[in-house]
C-alpha positions in Angstrom: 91.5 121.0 -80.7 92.9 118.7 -82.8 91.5 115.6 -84.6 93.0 113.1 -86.5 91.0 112.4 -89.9 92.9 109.5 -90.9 90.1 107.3 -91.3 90.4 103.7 -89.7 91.0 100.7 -91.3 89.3 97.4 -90.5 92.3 94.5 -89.4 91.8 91.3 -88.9 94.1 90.3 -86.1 95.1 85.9 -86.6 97.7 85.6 -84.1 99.3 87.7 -80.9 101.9 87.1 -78.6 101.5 89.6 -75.2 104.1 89.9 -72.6 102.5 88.8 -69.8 105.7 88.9 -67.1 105.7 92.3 -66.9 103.4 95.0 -65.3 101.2 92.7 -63.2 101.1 91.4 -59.3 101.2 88.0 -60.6 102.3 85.7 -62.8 100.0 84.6 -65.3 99.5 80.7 -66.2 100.1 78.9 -69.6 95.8 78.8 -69.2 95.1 82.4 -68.6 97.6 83.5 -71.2 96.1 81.9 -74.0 92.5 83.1 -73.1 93.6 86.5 -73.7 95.4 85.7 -76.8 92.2 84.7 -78.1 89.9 87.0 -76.8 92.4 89.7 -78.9 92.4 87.6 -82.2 89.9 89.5 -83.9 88.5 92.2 -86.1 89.5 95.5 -84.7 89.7 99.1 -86.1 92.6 101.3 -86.4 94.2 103.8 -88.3 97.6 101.7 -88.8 99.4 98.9 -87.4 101.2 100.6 -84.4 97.6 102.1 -83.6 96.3 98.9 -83.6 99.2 97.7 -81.6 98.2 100.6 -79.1 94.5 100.2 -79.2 95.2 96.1 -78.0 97.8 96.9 -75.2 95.9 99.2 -73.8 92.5 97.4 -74.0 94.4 94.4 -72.5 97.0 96.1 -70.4 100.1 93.9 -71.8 102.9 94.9 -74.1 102.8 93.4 -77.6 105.9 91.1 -78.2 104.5 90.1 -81.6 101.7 90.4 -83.7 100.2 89.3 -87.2 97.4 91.2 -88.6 96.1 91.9 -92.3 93.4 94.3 -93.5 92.8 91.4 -96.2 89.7 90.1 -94.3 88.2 87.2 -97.0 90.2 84.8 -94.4 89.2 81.5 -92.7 88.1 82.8 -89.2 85.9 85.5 -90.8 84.4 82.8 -92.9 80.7 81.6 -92.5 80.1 78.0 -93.0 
């Protein structure tokens, strides 16, 4: 059996764009879009960015159009006030 030791990185997703036309019985609304653009705006693990990309389609079931993630994680939504 084969593992991957490529240990994973922490990323702090701030902004994603899904392709919601595709892939589902429905069309989805401006509302419903955006909720899932935030619920995937977040810290995630993965071992690079096309992981990542992988790990968030498939959690979410949409394509990834565009996406903006840093492993620099000192950044305003990670930020305690």
């Amino acid at each position: 059996m084969y593992f991957d030791k490529t240990k994973e990185t922490m990323y702090l997703v701030t902004d994603i764009f899904f392709d919601t036309t595709k892939g589902g019985d429905r069309e989805f609304d401006a509302e419903e879009a955006s909720d899932v653009t935030q619920d995937a705006i977040g810290l995630w693990y993965a071992r690079d960015e096309n992981h990542l990309c992988d790990k968030i389609s498939k959690a979410f079931g949409f394509d990834i159009i565009n996406i903006n993630a840093t492993t620099n994680t000192l950044h305003p939504l990670t930020s305690y006030m």
